[in-house]
N, CA and C atoms as an extended XYZ file, in Angstrom:
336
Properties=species:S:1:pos:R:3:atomname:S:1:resname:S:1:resid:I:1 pbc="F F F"
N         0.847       -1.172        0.000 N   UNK     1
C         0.000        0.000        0.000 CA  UNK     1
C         0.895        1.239        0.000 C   UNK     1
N         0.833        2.339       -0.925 N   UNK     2
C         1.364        3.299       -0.994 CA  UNK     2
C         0.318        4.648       -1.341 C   UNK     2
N         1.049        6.022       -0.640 N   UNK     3
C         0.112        6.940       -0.449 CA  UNK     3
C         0.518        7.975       -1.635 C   UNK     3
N         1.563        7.445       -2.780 N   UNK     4
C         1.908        8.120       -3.982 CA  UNK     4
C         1.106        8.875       -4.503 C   UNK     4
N         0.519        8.170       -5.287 N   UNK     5
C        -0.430        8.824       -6.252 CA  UNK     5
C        -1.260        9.869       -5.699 C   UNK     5
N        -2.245        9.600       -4.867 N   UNK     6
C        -2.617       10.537       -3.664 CA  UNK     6
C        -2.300       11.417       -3.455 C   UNK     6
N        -1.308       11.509       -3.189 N   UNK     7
C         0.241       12.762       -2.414 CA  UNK     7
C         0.027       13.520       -3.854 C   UNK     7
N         0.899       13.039       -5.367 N   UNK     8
C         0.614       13.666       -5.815 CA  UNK     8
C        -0.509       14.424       -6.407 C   UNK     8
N        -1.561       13.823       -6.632 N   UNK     9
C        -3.111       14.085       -6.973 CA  UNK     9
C        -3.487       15.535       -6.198 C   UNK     9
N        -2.644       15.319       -4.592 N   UNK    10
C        -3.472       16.455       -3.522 CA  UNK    10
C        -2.260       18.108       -3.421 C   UNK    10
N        -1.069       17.399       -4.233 N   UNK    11
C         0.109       18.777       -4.280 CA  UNK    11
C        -0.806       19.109       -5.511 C   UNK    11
N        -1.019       18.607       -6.908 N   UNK    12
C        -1.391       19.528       -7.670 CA  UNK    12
C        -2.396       19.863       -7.571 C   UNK    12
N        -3.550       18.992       -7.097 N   UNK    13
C        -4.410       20.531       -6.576 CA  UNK    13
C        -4.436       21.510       -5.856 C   UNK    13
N        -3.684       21.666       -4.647 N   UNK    14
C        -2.935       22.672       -4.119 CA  UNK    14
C        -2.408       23.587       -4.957 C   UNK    14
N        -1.772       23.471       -5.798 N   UNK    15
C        -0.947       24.023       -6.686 CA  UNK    15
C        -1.952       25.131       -8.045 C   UNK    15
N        -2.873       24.166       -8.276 N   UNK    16
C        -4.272       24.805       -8.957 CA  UNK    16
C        -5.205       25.849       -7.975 C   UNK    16
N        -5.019       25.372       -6.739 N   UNK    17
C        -6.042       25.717       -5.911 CA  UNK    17
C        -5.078       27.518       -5.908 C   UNK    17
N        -3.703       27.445       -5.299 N   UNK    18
C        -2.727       28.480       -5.524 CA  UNK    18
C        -2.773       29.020       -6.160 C   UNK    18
N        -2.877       29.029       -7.682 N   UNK    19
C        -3.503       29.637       -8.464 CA  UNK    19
C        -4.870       30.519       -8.317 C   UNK    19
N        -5.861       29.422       -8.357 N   UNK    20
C        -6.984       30.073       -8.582 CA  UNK    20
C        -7.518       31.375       -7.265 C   UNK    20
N        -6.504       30.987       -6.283 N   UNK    21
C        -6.525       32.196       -5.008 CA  UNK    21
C        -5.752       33.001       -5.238 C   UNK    21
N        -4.661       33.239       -5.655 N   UNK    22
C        -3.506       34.434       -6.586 CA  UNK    22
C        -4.988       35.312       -7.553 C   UNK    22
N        -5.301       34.458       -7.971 N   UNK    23
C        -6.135       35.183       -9.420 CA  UNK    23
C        -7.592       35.127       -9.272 C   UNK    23
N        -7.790       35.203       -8.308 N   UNK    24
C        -9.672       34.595       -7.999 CA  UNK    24
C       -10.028       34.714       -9.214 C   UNK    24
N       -10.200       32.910       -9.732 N   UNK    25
C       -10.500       32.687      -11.333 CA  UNK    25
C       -11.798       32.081      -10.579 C   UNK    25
N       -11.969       31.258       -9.747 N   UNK    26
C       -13.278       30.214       -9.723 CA  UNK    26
C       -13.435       30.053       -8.102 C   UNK    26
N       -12.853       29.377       -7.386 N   UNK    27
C       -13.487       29.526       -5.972 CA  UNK    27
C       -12.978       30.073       -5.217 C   UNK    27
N       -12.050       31.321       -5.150 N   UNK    28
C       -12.083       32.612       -4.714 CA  UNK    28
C       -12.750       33.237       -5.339 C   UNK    28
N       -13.233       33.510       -6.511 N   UNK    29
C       -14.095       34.174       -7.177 CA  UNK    29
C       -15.441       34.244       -6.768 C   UNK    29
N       -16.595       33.186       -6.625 N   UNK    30
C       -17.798       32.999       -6.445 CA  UNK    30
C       -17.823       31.024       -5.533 C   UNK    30
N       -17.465       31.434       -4.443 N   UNK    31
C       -17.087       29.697       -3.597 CA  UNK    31
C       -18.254       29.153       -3.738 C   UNK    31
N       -19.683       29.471       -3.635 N   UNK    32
C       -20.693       28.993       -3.707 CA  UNK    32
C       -21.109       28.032       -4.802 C   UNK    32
N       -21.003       28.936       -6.086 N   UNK    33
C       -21.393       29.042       -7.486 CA  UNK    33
C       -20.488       27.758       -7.899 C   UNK    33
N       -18.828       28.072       -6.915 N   UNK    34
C       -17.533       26.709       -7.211 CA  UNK    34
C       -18.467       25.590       -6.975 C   UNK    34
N       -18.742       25.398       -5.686 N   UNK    35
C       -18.718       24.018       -4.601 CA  UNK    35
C       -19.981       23.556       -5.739 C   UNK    35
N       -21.011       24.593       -6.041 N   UNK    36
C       -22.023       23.802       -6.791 CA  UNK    36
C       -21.345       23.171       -8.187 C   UNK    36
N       -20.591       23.692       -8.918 N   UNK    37
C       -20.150       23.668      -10.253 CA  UNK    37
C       -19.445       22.264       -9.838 C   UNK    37
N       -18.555       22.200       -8.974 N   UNK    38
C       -17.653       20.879       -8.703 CA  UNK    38
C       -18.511       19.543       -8.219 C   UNK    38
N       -19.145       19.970       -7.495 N   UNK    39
C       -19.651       18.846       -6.988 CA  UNK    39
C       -20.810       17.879       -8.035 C   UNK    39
N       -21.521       18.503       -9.047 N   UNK    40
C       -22.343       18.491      -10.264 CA  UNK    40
C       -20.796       17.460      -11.133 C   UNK    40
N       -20.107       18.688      -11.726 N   UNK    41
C       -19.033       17.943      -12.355 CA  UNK    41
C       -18.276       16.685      -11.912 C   UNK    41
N       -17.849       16.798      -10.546 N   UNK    42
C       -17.674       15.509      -10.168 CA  UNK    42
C       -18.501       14.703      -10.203 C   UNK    42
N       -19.802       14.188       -9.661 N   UNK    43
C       -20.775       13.613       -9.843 CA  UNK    43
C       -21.153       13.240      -11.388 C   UNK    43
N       -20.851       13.938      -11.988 N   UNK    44
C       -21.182       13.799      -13.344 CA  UNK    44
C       -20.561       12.298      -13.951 C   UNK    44
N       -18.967       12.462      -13.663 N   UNK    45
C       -17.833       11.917      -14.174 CA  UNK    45
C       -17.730       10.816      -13.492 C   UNK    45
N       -18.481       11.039      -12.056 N   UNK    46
C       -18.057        9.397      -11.395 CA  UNK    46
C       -19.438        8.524      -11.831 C   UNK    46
N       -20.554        9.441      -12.117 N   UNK    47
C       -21.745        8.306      -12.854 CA  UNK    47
C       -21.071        7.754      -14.247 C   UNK    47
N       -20.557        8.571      -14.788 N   UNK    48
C       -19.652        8.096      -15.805 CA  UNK    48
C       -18.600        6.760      -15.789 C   UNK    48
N       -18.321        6.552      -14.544 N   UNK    49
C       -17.040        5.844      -14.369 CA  UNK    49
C       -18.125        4.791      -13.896 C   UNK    49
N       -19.663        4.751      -13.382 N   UNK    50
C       -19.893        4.019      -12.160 CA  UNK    50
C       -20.175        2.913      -13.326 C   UNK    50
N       -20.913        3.586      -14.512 N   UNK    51
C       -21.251        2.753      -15.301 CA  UNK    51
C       -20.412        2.252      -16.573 C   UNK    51
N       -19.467        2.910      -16.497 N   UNK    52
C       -18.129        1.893      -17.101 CA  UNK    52
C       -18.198        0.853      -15.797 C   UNK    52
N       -18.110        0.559      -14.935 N   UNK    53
C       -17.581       -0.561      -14.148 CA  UNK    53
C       -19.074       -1.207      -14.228 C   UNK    53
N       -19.924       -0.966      -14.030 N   UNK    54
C       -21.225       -1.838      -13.916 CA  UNK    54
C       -20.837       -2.607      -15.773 C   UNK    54
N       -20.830       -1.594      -16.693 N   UNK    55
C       -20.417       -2.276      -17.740 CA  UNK    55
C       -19.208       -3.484      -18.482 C   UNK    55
N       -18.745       -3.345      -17.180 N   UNK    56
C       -17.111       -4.246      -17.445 CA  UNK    56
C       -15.970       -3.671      -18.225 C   UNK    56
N       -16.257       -2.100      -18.639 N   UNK    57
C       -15.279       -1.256      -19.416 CA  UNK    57
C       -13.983       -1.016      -18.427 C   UNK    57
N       -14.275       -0.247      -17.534 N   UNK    58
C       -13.725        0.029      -16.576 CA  UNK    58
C       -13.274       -0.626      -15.278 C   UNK    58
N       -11.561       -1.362      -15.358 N   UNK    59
C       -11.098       -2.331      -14.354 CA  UNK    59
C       -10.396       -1.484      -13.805 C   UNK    59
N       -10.164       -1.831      -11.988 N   UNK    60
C        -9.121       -1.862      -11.038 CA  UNK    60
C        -8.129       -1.969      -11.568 C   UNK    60
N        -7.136       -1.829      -11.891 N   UNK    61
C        -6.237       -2.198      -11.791 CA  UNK    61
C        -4.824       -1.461      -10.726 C   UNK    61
N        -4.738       -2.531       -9.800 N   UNK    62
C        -3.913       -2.351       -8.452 CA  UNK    62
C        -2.434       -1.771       -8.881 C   UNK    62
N        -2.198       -1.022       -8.711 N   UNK    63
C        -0.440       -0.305       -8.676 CA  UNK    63
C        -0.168        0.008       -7.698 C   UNK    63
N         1.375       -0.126       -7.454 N   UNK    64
C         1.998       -0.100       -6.541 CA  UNK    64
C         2.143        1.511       -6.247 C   UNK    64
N         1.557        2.003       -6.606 N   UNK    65
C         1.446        4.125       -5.881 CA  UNK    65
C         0.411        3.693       -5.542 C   UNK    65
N        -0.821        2.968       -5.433 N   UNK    66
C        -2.015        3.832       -5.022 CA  UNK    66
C        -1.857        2.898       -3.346 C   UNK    66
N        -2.696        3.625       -2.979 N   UNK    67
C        -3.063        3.354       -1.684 CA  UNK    67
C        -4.032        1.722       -1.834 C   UNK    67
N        -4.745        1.489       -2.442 N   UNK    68
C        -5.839        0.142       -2.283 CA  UNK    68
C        -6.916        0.534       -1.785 C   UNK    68
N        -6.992        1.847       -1.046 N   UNK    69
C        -8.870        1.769       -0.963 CA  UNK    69
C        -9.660        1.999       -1.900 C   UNK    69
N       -10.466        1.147       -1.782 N   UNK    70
C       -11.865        1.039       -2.522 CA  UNK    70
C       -13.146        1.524       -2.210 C   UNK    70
N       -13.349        2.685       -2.727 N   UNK    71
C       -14.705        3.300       -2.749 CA  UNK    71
C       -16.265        2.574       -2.965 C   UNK    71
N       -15.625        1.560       -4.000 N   UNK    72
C       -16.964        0.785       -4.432 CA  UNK    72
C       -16.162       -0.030       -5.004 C   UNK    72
N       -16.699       -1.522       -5.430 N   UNK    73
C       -15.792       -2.703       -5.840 CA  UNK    73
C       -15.430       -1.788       -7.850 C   UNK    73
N       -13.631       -1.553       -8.019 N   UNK    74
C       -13.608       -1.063       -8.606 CA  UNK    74
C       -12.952        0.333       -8.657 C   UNK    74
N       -13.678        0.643       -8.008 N   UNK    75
C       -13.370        2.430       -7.887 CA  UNK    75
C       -12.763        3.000       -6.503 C   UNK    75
N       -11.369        3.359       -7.170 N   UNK    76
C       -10.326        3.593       -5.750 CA  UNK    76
C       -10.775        4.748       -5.434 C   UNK    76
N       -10.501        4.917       -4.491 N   UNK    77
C       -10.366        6.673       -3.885 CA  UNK    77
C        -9.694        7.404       -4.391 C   UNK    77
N        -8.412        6.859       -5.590 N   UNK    78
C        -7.963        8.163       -6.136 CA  UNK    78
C        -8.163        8.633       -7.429 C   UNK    78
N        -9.253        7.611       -7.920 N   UNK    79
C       -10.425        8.135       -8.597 CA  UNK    79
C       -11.095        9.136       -8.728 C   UNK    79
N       -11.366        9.468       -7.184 N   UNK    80
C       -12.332       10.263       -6.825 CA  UNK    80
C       -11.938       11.739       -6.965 C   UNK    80
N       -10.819       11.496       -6.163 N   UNK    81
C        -9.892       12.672       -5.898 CA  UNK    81
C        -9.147       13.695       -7.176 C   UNK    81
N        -9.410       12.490       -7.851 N   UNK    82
C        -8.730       13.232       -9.596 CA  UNK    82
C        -9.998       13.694      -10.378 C   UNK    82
N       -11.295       13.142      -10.359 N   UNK    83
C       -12.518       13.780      -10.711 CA  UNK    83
C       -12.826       15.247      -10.303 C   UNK    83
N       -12.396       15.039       -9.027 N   UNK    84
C       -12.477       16.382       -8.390 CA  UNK    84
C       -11.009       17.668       -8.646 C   UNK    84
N       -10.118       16.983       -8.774 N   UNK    85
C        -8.687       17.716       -9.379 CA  UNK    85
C        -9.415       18.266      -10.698 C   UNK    85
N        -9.458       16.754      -11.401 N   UNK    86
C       -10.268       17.190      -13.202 CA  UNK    86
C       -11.073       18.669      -13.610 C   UNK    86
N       -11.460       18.641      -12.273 N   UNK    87
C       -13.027       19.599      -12.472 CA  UNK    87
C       -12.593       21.014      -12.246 C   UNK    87
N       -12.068       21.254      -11.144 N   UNK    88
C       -11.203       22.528      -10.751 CA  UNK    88
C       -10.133       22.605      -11.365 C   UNK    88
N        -9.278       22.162      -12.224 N   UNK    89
C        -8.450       22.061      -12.873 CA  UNK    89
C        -8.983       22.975      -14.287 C   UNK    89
N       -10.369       21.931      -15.036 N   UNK    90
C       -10.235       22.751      -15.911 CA  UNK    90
C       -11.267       24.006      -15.757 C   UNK    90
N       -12.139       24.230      -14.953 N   UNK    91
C       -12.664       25.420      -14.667 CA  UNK    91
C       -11.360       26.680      -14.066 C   UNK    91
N       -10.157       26.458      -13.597 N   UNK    92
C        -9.072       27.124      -13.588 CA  UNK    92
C        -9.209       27.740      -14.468 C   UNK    92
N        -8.864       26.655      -15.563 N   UNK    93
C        -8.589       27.121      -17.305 CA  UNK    93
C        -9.147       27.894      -17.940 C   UNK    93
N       -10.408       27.450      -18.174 N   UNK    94
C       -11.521       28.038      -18.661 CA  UNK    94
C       -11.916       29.747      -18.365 C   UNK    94
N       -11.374       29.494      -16.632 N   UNK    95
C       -11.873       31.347      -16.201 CA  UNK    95
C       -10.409       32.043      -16.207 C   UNK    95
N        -9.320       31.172      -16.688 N   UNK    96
C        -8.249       31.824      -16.941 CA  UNK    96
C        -8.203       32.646      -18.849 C   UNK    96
N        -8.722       31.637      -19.339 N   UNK    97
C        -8.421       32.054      -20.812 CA  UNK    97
C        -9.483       32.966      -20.897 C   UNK    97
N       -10.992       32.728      -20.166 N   UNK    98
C       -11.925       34.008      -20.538 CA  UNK    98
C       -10.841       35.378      -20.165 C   UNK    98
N       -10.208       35.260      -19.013 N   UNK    99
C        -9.754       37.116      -18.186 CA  UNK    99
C        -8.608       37.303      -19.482 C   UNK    99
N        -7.807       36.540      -19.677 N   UNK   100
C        -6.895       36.660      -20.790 CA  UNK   100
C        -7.632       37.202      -22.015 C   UNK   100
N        -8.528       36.554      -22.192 N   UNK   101
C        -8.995       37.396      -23.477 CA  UNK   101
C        -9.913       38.455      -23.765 C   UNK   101
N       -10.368       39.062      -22.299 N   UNK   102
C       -11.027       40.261      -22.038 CA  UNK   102
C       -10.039       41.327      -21.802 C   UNK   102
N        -9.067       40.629      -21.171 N   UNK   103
C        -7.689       41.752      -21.425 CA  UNK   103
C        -7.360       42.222      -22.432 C   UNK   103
N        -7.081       40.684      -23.407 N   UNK   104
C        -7.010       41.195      -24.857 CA  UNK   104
C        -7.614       42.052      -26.160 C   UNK   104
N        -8.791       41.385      -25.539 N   UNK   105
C        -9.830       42.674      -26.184 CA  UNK   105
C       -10.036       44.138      -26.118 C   UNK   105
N        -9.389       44.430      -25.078 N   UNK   106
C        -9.711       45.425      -23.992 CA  UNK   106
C        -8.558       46.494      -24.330 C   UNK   106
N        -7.455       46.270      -24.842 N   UNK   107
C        -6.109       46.327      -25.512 CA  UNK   107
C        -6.367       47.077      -26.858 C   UNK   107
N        -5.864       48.758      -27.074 N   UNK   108
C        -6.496       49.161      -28.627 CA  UNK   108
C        -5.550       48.474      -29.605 C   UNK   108
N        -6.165       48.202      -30.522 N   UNK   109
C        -5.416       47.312      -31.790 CA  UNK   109
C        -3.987       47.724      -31.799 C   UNK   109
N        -3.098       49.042      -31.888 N   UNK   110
C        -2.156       49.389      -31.993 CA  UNK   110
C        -1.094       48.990      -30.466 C   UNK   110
N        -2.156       48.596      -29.485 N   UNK   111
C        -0.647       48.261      -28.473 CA  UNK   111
C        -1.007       46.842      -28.694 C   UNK   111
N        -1.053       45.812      -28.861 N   UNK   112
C        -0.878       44.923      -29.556 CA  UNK   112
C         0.326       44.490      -29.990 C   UNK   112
């Protein structure tokens, strides 16, 4: 049993999360509006995953980084944890490239 993957899974969201509090892109921005947006998106992605595994698409497969807990026969915990990285990760993005390109717009053609 190892707490690898995990460890890393929870520095880079830290690292996103660092971000998005430097730049209130998404949950420094509106935390409410976040927790709803994430928790929807996560949920989304693990019905996604639930029924790859009810389907037989989606296997366990045990590595030596993850820890071994099992959320549901199938679905580790660091599953979970990366659904939820996934989600704030790319809503980062998303409210990063909108401010970038309202800047840009915002910019008269000649300073450019």
């Amino acid at each position: 049993m190892s707490w690898v993957y995990l460890a890393v899974l929870l520095v880079s969201a830290a690292c996103v999360l660092a971000v998005d509090r430097r730049f209130r892109l998404f949950v420094w921005h509106s935390p409410a509006r976040a927790a709803l947006v994430l928790a929807l998106g996560t949920a989304f992605f693990l019905a996604w995953d639930l029924t790859g595994i009810a389907l037989g698409v989606f296997l366990h497969g045990a590595g030596p980084y993850q820890t071994g807990v099992l959320l549901a026969p199938e679905l580790p915990l660091e599953e979970l944890v990366f659904l939820l990285f996934l989600c704030e990760l790319t809503m980062v993005l998303v409210q990063g490239a909108r401010r970038l390109l309202r800047v840009r717009l915002a910019q008269p053609e000649d300073a450019r």
